[in-house]
TISEBA-671835 format. One record per atom (N, C-alpha, C, CB): residue in three letters; z, x, y. Coordinates in steps of 0.2 Angstrom, whole numbers, plus 2048, in hexadecimal, padded with zeros to 3 digits. Each point is the difference from the previous one (the first is absolute). Glycine has a CB too. Example, Ala and Ser with C-alpha at 12.3 -4.5 7.8 and 13.67 -1.06 7.14 Angstrom:
2
ALA8278427E4;ALA8007FC806;ALA800804806;ALA8067F77FA;SER7F680780B;SER801804806;SER8037FC805;SER7F68067FD;
This chain:
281
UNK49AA26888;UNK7FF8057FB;UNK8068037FD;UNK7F5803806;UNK80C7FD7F3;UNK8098027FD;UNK7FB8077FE;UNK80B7F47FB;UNK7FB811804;UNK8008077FE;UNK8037FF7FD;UNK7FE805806;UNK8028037F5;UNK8028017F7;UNK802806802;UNK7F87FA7F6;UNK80C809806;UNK803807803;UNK8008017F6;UNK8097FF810;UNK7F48067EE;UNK8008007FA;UNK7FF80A7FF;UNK7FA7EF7FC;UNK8088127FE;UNK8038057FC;UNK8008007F9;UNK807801808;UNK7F98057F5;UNK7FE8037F9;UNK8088037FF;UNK7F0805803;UNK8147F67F8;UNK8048047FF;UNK8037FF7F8;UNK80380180D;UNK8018057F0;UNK8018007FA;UNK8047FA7FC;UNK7FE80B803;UNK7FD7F17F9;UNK8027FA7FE;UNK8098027FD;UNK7F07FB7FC;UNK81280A801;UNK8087FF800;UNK8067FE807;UNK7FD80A7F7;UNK8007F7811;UNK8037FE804;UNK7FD7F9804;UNK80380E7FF;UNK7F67EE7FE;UNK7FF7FC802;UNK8037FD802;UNK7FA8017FB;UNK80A7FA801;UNK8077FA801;UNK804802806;UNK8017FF7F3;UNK80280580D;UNK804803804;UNK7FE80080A;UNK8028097F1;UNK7F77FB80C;UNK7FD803808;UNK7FE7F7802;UNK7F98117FE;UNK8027EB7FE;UNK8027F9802;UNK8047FE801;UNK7FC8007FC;UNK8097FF803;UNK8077FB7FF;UNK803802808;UNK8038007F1;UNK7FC80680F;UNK80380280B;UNK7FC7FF803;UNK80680A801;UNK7F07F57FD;UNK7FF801804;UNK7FB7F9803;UNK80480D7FE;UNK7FC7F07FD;UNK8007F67FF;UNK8057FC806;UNK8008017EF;UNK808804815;UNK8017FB802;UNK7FE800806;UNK8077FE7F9;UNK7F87FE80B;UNK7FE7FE808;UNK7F8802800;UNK80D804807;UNK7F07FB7F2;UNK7F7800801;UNK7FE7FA7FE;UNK7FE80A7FE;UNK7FD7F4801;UNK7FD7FB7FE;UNK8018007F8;UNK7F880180A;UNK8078037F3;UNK8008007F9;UNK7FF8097FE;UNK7F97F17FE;UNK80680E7FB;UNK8008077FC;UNK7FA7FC7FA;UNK80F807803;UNK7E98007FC;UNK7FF7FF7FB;UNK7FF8087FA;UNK7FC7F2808;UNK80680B7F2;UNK8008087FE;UNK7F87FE7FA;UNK813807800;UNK7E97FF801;UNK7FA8017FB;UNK8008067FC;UNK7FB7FB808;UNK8048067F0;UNK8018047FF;UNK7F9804802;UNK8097FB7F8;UNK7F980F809;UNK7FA804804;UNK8018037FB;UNK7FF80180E;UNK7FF8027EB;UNK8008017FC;UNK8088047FB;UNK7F37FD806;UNK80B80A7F5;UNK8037FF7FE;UNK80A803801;UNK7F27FF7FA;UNK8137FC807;UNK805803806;UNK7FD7FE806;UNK80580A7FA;UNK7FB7F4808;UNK8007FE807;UNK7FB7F9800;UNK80080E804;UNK8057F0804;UNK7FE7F8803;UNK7FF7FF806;UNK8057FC7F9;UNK7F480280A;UNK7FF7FF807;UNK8037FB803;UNK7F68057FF;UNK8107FC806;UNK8047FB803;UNK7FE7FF806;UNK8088037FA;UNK7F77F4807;UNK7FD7FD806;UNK8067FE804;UNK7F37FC7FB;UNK80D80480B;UNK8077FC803;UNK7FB7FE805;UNK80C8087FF;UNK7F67F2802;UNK7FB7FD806;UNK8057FB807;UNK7F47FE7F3;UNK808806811;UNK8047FF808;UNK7FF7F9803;UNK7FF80E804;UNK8077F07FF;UNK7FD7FC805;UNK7FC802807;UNK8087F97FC;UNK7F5802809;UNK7FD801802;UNK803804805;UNK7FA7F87FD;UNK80D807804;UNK803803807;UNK8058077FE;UNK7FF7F2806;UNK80080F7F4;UNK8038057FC;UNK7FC808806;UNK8017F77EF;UNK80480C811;UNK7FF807803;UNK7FD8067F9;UNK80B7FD80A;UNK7F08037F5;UNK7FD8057FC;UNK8028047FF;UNK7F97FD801;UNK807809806;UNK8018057FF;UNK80A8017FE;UNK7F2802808;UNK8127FB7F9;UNK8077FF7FE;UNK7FF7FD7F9;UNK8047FF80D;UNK7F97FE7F0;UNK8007FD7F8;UNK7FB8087FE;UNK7FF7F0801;UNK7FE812802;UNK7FE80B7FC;UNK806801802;UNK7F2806804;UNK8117FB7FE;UNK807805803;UNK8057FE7F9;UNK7FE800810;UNK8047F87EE;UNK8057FF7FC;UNK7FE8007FA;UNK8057FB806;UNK7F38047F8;UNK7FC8007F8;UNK802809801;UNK7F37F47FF;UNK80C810805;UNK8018067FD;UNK805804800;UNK7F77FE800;UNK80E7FE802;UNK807802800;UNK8047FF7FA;UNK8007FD80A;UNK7FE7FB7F4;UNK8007FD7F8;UNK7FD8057FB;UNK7FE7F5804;UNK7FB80C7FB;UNK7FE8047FC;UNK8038067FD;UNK7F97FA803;UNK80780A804;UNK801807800;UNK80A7FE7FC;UNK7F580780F;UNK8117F67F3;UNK8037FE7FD;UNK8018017F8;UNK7FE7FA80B;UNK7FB8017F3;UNK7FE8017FB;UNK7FC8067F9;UNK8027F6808;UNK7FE8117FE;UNK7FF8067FF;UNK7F87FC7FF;UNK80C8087FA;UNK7F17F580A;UNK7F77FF7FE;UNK7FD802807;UNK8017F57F7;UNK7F980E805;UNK7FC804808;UNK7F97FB7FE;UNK804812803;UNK7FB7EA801;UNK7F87FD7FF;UNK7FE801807;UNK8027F57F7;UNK7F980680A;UNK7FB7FE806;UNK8027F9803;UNK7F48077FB;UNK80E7F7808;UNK8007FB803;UNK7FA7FC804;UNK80A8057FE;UNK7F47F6802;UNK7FC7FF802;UNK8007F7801;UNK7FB80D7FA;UNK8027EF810;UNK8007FA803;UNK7FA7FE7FD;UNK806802809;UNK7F97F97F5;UNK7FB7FC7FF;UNK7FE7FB803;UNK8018037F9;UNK7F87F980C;UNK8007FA801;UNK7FF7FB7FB;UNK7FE80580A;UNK8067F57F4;UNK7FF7FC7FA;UNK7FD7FA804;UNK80A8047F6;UNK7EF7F980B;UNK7FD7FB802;UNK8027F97FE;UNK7F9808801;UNK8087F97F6;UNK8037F97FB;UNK806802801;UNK7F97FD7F6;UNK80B7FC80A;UNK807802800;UNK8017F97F9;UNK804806810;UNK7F97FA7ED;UNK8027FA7F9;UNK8048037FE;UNK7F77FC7FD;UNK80880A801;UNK8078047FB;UNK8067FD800;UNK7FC80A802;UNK8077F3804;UNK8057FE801;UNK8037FA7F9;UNK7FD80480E;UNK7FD7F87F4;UNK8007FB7FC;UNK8008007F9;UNK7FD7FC809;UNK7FD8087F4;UNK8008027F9;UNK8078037FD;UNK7F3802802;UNK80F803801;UNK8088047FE;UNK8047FA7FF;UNK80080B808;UNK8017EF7FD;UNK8057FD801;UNK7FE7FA7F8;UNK802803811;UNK7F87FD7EE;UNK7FE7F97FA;UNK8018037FB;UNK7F87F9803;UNK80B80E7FF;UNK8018047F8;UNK8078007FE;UNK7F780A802;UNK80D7F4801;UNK8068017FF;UNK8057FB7FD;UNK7FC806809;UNK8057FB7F5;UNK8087FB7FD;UNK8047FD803;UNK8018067F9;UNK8037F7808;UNK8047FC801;UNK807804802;UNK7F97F97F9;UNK80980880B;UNK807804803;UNK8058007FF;UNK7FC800806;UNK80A8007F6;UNK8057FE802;UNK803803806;UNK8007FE7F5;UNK80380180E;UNK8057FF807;UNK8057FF802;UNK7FA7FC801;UNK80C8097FE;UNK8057FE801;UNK8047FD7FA;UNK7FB800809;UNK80B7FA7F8;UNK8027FE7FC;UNK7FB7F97FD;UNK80C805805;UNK7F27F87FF;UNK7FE7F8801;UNK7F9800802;UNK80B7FD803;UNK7F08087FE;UNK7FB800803;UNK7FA8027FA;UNK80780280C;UNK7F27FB7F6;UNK7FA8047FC;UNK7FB800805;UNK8017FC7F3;UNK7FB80780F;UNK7FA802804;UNK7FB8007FA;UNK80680680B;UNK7F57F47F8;UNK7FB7FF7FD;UNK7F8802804;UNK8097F77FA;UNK7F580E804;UNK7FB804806;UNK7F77FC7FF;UNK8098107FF;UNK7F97EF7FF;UNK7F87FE7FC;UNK7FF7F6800;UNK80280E7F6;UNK8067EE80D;UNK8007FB7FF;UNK8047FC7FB;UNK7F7803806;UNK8087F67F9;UNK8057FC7FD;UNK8008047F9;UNK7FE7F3807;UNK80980E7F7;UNK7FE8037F9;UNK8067FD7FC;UNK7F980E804;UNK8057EF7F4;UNK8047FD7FB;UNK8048047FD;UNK7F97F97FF;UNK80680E804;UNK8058077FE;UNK807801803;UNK7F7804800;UNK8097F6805;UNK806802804;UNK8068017FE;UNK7FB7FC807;UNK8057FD7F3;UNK8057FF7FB;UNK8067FB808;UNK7FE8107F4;UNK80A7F380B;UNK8047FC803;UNK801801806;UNK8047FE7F7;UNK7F980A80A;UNK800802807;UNK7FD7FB805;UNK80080C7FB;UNK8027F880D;UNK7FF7F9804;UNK7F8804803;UNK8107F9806;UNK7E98057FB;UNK7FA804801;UNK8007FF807;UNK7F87FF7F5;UNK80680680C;UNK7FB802807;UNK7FB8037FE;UNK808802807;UNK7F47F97FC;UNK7FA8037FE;UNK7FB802806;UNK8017F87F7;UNK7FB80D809;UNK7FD803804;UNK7F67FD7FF;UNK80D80B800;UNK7F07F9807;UNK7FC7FB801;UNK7FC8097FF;UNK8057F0809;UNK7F68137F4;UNK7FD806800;UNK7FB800807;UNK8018017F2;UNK803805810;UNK7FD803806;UNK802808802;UNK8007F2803;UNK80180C802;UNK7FF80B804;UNK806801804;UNK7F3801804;UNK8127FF7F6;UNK808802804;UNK8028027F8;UNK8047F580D;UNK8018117F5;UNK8058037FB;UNK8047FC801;UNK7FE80A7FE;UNK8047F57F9;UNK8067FC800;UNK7FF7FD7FC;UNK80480080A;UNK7FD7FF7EE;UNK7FF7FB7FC;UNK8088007FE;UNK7F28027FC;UNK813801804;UNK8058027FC;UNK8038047FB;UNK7FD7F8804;UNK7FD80B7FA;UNK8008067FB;UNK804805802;UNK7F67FD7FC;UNK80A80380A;UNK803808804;UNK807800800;UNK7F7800809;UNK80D8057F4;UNK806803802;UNK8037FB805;UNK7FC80C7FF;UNK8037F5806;UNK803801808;UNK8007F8801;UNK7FA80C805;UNK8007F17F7;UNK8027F8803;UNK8047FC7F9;UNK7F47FE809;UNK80C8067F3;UNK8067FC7FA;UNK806801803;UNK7FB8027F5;UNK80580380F;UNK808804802;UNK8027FA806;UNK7FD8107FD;UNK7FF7EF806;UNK8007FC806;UNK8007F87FD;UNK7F980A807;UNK8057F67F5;UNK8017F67FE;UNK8078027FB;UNK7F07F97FE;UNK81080A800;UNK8088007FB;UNK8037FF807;UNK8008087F3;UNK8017FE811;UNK8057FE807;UNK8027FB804;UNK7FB808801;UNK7FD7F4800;UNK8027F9802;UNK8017FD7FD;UNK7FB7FF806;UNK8058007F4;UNK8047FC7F9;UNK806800803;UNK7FA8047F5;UNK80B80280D;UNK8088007FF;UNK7FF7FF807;UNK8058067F6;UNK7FA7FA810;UNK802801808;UNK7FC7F9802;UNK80080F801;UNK7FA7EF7FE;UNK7FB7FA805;UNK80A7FA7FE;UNK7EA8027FB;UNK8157FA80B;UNK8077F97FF;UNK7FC7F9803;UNK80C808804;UNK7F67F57F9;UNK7FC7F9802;UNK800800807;UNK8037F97F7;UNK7F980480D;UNK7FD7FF807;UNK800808803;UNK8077F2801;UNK7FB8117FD;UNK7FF806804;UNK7F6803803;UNK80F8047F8;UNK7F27FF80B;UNK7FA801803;UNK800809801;UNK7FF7F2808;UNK7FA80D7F5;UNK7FF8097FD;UNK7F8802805;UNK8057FF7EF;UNK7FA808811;UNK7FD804802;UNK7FC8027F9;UNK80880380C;UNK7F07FF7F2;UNK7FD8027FD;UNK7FB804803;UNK8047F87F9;UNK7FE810808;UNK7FC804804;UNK7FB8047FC;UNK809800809;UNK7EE7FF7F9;UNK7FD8017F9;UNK7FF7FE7F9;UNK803805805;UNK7FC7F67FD;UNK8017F77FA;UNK7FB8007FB;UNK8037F880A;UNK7F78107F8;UNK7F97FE7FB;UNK7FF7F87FD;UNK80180E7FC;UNK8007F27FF;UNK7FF7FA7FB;UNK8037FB803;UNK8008067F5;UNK8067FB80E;UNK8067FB801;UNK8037FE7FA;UNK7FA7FB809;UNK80880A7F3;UNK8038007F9;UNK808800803;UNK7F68087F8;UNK80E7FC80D;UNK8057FF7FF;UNK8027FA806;UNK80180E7F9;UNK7FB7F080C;UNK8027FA803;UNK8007FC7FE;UNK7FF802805;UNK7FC7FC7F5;UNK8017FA7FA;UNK8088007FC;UNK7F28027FC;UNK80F803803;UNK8068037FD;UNK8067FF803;UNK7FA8077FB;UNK8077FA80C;UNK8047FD803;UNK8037F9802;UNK7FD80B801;UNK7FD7F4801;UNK8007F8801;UNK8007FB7F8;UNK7F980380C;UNK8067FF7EF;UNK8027FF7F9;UNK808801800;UNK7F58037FA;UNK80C800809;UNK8088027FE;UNK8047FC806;UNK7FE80E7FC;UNK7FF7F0809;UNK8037FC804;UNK7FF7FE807;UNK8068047F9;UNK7F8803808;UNK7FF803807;UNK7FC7F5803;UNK7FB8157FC;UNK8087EA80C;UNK7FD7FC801;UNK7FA801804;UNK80A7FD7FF;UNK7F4809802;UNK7FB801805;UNK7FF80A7FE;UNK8047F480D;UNK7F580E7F4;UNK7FF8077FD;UNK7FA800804;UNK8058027F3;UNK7FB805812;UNK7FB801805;UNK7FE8077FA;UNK8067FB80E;UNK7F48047F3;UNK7FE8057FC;UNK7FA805805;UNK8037F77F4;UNK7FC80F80B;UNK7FA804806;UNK8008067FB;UNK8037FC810;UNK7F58057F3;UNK7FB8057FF;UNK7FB802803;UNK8027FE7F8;UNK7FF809809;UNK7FB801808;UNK7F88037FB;UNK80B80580C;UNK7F57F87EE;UNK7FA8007FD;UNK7FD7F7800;UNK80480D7F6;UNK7F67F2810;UNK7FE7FB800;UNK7FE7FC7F9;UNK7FE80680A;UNK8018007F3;UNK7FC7FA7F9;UNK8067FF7FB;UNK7F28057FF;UNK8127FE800;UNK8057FF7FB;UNK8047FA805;UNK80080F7F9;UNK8027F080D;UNK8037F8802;UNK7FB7FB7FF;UNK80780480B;UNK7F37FD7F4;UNK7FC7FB7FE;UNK8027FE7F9;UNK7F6805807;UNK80A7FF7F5;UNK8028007F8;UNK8057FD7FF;UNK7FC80A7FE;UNK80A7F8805;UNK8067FD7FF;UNK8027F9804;UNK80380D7FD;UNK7F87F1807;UNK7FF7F8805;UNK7FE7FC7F8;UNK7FA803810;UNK8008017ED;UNK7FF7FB7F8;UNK8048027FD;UNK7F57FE7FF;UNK80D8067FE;UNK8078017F9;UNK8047F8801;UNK804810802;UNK7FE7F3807;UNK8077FD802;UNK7FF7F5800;UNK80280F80C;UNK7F57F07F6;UNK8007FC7FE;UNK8007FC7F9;UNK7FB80380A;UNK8008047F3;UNK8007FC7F6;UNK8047FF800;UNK7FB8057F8;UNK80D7FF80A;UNK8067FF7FC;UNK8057FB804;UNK7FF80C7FB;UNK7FD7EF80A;UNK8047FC802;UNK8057FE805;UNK7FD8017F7;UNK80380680B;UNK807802806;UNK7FC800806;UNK80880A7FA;UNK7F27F3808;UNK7FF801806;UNK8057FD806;UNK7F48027FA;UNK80F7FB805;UNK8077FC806;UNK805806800;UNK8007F37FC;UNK8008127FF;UNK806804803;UNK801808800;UNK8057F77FC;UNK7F3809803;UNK7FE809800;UNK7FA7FF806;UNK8028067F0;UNK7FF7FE815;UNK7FB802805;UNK7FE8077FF;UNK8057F8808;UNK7F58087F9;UNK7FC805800;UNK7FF803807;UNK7FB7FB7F5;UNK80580B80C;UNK7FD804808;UNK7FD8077FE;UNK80A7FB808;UNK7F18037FA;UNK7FD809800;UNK805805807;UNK7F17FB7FC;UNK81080A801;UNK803804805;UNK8058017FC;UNK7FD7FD80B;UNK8088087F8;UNK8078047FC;UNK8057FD805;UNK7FB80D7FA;UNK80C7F6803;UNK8057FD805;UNK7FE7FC808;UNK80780A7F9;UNK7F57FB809;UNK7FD7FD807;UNK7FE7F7800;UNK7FA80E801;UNK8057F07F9;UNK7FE7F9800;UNK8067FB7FF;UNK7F48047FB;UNK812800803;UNK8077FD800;UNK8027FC807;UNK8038097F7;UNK7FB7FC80F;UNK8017FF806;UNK808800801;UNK7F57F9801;UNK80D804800;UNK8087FF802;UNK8077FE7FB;UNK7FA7FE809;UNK8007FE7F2;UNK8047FC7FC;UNK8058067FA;UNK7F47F5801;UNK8128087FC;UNK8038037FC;UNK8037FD7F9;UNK80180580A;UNK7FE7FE7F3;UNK8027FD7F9;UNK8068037FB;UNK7F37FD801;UNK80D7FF7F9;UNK8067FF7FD;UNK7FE8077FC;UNK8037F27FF;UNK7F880F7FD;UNK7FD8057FE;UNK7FB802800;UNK8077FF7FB;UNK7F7808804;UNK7F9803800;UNK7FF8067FB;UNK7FF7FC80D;UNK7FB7FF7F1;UNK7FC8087F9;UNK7F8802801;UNK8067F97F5;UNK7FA80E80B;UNK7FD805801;UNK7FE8057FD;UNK8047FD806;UNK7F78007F7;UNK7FC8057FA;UNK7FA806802;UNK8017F37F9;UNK80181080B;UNK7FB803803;UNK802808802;UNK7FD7F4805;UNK7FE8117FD;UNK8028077FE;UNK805803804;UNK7F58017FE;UNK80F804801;UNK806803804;UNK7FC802806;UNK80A8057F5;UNK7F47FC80D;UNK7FE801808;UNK7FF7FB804;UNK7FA8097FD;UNK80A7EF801;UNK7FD7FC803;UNK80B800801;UNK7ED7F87FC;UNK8168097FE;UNK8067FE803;UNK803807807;UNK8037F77F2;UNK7FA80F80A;UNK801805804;UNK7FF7FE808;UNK7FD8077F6;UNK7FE7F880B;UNK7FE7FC806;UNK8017F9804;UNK7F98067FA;UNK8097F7802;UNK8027F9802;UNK8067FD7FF;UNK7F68007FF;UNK80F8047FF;UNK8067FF7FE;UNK8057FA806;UNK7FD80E7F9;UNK8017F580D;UNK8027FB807;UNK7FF7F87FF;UNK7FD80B808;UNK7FC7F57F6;UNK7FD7F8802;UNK8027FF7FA;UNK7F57FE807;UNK80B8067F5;UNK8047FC7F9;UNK8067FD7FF;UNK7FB8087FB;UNK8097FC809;UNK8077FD803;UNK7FF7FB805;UNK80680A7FE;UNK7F77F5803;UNK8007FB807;UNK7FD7F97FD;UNK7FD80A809;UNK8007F77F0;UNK7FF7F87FE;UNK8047FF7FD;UNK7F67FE7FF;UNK80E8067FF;UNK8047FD7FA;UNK8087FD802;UNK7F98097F9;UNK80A7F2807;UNK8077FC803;UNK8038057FE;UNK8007F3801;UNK80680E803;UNK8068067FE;UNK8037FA7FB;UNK80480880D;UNK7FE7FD7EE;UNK8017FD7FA;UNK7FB8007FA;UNK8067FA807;UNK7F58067F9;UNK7F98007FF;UNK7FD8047FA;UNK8017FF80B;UNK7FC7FE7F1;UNK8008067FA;UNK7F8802802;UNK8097FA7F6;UNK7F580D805;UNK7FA803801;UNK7FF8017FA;UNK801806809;UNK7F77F97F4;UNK7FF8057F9;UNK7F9806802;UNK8047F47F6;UNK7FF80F808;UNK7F9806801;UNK7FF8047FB;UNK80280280B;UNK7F87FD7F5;UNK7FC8047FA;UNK7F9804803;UNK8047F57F5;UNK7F780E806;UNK7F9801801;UNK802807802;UNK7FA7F4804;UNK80D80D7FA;UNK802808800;UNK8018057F8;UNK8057FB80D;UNK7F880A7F6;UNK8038057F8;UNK806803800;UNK7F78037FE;UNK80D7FD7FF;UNK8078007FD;UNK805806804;UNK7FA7FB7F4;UNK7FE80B80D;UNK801805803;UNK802800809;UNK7F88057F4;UNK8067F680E;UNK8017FE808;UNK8037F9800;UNK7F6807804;UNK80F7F87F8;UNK8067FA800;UNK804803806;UNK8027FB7F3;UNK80180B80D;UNK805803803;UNK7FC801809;UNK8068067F1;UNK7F57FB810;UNK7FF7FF804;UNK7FD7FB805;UNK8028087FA;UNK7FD7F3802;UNK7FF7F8804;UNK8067FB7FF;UNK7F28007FE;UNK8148047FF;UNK8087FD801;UNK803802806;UNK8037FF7F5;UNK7FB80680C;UNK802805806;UNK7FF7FC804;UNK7FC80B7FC;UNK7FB7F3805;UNK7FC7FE808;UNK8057FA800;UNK7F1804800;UNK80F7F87FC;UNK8037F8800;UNK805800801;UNK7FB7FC7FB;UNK80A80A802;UNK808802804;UNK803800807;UNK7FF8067F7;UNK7FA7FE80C;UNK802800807;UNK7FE7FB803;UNK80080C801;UNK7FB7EF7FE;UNK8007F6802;UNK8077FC7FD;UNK7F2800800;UNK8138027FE;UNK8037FC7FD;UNK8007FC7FA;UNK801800809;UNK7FA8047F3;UNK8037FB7F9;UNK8028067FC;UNK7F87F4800;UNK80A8087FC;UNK8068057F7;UNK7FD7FE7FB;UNK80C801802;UNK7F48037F9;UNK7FB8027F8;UNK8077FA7FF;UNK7F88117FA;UNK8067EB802;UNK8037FC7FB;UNK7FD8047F9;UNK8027F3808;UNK7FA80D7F6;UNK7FF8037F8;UNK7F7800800;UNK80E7F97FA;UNK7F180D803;UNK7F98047FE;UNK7FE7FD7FB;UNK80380A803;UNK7F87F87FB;UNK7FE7FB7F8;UNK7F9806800;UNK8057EE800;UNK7F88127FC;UNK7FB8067FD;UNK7FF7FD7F9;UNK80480D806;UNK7F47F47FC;UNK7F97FE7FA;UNK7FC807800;UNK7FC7F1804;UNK8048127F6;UNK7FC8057FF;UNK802805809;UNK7F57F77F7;UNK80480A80B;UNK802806805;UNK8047FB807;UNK7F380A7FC;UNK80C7F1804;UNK8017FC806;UNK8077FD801;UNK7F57FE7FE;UNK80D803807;UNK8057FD803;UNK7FF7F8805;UNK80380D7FF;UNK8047F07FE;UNK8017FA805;UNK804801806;UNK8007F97F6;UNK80680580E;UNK8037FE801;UNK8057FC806;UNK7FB8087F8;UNK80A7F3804;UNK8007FC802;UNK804801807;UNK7FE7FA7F5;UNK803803811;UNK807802803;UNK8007FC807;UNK80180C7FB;UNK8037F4808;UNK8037F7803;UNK803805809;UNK8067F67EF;UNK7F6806814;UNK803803805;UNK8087FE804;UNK7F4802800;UNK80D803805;UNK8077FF802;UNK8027FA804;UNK80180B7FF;UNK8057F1800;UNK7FF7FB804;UNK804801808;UNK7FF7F77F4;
């Protein structure tokens, strides 16, 4: 059973209260609730902590000077996923890349497609946080090298790295159905020989270490986990972290400062922060 966490808020701040709070959910949908105002649906995975998604929705809003009701829903259908995704256009990606959410599309033009397979994982490409994160591996993935992809929803950016070179890209998500999703992406698109799928989070790395590792996922996971994060990555090693807002860069360079790695350079999409940085050797 997926839940909706949805809100009544003034259609001038729609975009905005979306856009923070679309990342690390399932999706975002906005309805107009009449006149000025839109009822915004954010819909949770299964293993999502509700009452901590009430605590950030209304951290976000109030932010946004908005006082509503907040309010969980149980959503029995979960099709939505798929209708949103056949609505959608064609992505550009980076330098070199189109995400095609809806399948083969004669739109792509000269860009290289990834195509996605509709189903119940965030992550089409549209988002801030994963343009910022495929432009990253654009300049950092090296041939043969071997990457970490922590939170792979779609498997958008392990496609992306292993396009770039990467010889081998472990990809995990401790959302069961979204590793399902991205085992078919990862197949449409041909890589099944050099992207591995695991359900779980760094825990499913085990011992292994790699050349580099990207991490699109909320700042309370680097706050938290900053240690294992160093521990997969080879001294030398590059990092990209995103799925954070711009306003807490400073504090998940911090966490990852005291495991040994250094900001090589920031980059910012709207409210959102990237950033790249390479640990010590």
């Amino acid at each position: 059973m997926w839940r909706m966490l949805s809100a009544v808020v003034p259609s001038s701040v729609e975009d905005e209260v979306a856009s923070v709070l679309g990342g690390g959910s399932l999706g975002v949908e906005i309805e107009p609730a009449g006149p000025g105002a839109s009822t915004l649906r954010v819909y949770l995975g299964e293993g999502d902590d509700e009452e901590a998604w009430r605590r950030r929705a209304a951290r976000v809003l109030e932010a946004h000077g908005v006082k509503t009701t907040l309010r969980v829903e149980e959503v029995a259908e979960a099709r939505w996923v798929e209708r949103w995704q056949a609505a959608l256009a064609p992505i550009p990606l980076g330098r070199r890349f189109v995400v095609l959410p809806a399948g083969p599309d004669d739109r792509a033009g000269e860009r290289e497609p990834i195509v996605l397979v509709p189903g119940m994982a965030f992550g089409t490409g549209e988002h801030e946080t994963t343009r910022l994160c495929a432009a990253a591996l654009e300049d950092l993935v090296v041939a043969g090298a071997r990457w970490l992809d922590v939170g792979t929803g779609t498997g958008i950016l392990a496609i992306v790295a292993a396009r770039c070179g990467a010889s081998h890209v472990l990809a995990v998500d401790n959302d069961p159905e979204a590793a399902h999703v991205a085992r078919e992406v990862v197949a449409r698109n041909g890589l099944g020989a050099s992207i591995e799928i695991l359900d779980g989070s760094l825990d499913a790395a085990g011992d292994r270490r790699f050349d580099g590792a990207v991490a699109n996922v909320q700042s309370s996971f680097f706050l938290k986990e900053a240690r294992r994060l160093s521990a997969a990555v080879k001294p030398g090693g590059r990092l990209v972290v995103s799925g954070i807002v711009a306003e807490d860069a400073g504090e998940v360079a911090e966490a990852l400062g005291r495991e040994g790695f250094s900001v090589d350079e920031e980059r910012r999409d709207g409210p959102w922060a990237c950033i790249l940085l390479s640990r010590a050797r």
